[in-house]
N, C-alpha and C positions, 0 to 999 in steps of 0.2 A: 259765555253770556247768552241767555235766553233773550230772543228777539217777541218782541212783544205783539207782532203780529203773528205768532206761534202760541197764541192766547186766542183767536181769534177762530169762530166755528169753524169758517169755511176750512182754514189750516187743516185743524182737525178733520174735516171731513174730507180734505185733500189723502192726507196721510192714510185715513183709515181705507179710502180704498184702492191708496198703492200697496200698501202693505196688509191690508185684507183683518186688522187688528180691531177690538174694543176699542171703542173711542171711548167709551170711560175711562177705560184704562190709560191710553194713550192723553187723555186728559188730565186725570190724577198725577201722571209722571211729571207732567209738565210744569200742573203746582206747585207739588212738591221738591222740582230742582228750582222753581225760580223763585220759592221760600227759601232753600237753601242759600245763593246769591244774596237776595237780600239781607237776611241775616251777615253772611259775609259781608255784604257793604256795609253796614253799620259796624263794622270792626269787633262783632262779636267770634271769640276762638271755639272752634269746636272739633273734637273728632269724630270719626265713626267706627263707636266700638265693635260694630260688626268685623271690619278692616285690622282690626288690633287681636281680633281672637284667630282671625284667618292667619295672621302672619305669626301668631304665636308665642307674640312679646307682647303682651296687653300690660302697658302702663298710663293708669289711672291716675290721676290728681285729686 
């Protein structure tokens, strides 16, 4: 679960410099898993076909 004060500048500017990282980047990620999540909470199924070619059984629907 993404805590929502992990959406929040200073977070990010905490992060960025323990870790010395883009905070754009490190921002971007953040959106984009806790787009993930929510889509999840709304009971929508999804895979990651990236994960399905890695393991090299990719079954599609």
């Amino acid at each position: 679960m993404i805590k929502i004060e992990s959406l929040s500048a200073d977070w990010i500017t905490e992060r960025r410099n323990k870790f010395r990282k883009d905070p754009t980047i490190i921002e971007g990620m953040i959106y984009a898993l806790y787009l993930l999540e929510c889509l999840k909470l709304t009971g929508l199924d999804f895979i990651f076909k990236g994960l399905c070619v890695a393991i090299h059984n990719p079954f599609y629907v």
